[in-house]
C-alpha positions as a printed Julia matrix, in Angstrom:
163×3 Matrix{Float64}:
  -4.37   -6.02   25.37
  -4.25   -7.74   22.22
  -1.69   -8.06   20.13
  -2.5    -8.43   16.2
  -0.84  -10.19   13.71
  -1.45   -7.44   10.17
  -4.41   -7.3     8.93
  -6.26   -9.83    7.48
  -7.51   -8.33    4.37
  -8.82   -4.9     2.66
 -11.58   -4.9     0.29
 -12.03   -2.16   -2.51
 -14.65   -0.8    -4.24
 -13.72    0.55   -7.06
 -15.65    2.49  -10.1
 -13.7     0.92  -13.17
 -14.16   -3.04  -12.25
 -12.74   -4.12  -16.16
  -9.52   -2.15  -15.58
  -9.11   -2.43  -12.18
  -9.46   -6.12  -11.37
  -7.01   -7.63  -14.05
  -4.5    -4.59  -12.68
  -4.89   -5.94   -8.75
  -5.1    -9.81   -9.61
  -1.48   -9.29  -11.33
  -0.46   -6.94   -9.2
  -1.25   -9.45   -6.25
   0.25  -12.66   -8.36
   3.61  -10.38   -8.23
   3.6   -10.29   -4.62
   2.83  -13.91   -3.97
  -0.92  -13.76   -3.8
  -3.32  -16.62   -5.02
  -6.53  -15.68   -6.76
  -9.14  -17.7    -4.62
 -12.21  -15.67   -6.13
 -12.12  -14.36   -9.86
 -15.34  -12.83  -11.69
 -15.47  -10.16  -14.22
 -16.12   -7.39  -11.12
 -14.46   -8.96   -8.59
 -11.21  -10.72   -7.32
  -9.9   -12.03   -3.99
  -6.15  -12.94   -3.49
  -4.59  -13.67   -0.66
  -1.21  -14.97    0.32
   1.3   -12.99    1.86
  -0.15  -13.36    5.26
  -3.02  -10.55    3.86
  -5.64  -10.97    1.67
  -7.23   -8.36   -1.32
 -10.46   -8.26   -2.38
 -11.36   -5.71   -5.31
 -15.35   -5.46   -6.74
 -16.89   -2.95   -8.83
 -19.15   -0.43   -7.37
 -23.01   -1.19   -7.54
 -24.58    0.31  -10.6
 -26.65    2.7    -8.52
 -24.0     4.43   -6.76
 -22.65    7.8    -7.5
 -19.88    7.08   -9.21
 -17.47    9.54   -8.13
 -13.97    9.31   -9.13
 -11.47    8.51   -5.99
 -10.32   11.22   -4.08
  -7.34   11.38   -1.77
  -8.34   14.79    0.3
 -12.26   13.18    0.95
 -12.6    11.67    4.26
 -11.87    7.85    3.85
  -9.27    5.95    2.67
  -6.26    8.21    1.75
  -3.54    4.9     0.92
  -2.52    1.96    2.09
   0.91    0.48    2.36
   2.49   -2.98    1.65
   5.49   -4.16    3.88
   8.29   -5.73    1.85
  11.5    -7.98    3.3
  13.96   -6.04    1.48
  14.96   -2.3    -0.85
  15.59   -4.76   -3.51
  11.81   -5.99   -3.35
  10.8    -2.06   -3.42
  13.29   -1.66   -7.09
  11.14   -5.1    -8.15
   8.17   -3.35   -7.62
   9.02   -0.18   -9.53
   9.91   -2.35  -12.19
   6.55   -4.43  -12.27
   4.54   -1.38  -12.22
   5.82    0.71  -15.03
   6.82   -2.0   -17.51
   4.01   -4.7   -16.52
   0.79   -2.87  -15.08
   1.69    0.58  -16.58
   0.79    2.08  -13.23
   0.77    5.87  -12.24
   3.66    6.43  -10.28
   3.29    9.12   -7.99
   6.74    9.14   -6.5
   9.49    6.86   -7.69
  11.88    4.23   -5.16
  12.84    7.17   -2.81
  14.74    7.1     0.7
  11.93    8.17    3.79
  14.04    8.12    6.76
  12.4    11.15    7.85
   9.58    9.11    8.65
  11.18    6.1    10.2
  15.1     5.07   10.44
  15.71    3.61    6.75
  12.57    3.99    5.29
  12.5     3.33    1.07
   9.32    3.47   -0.63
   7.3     3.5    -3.98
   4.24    5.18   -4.39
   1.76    4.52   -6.85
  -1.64    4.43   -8.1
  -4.32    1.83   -9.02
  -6.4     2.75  -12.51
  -9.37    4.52  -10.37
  -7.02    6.71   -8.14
  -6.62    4.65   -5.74
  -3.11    5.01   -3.88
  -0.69    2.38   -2.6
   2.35    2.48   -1.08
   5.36   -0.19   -0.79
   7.39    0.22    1.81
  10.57   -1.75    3.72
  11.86   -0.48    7.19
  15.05   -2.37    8.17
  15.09   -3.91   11.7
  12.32   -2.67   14.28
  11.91    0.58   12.76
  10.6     3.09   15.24
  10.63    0.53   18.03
  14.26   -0.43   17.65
  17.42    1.6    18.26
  17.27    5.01   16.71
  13.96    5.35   16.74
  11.22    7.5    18.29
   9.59    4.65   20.31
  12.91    2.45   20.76
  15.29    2.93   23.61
  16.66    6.7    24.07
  14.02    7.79   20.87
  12.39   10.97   20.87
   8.94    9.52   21.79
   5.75   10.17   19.83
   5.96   13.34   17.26
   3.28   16.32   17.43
   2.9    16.39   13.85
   3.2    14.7    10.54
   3.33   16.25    6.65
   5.55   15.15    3.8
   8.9    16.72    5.24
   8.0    13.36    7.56
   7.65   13.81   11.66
   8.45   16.78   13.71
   7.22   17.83   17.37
């Protein structure tokens, strides 16, 4: 077994390189990040113990807007130390980056004990989530994989996990 330690980076490819890379190179500057690669279609920050790397999609690609239902990427979510970070976020979005909220700061714990959460998107579709779980989360008390917890759930939608 092998044990990781987050993930190292993601890399996007988006379809709208002159709005997109100033929105993730401040978005990433608000969560600690250092821009170590900057061009007009591309930017690489990392920091945070993650790195994010956003380019423009070659010229001679379809150019299809993002889509959440196609097979691939549906979101990916940032961990943050506290709710307070989560309210920052919110903040930094709508009055800074002008971001597409998709759902507001909003309680969760119908996916995992304490669960709080901001949803947004990125100016080609793309969806992100913040997210902060106090303590262990699932593997601590009171949840599913922590001592007494209900073990793994059968199925998953937005009213969170059931059997």
């Amino acid at each position: 077994m092998v044990e990781l330690n987050g993930i190292a980076h993601i890399q996007l490819t988006v379809k709208d390189p002159g709005r997109c890379v100033p929105f993730w190179e401040r978005l990433c500057h608000f969560f600690g990040m250092q821009t170590l690669i900057r061009a007009d279609d591309i930017v690489y920050c990392i920091g945070s113990r993650t790195g994010i790397l956003v380019r423009g999609a070659p010229t001679d690609g379809d150019g299809g807007a993002f889509d959440q239902n196609r097979a691939g990427l549906h979101h990916f979510c940032f961990r943050a130390r506290s709710r307070e970070d989560i309210d920052a976020a919110h903040r930094f979005l709508v009055d800074e980056l002008h971001a597409h909220i998709v759902h507001p700061p909003e309680d969760g714990s119908h996916f995992a004990p304490g669960y709080y959460s901001i949803l947004f998107e990125d100016p080609d579709g793309i969806r992100v989530e913040v997210n902060h779980v106090p303590g262990k989360g699932h593997l601590g008390p009171g949840g599913r994989l922590g001592s007494g917890g209900e073990r793994p759930a059968g199925r998953y939608g937005d009213e969170g996990l059931k059997e």
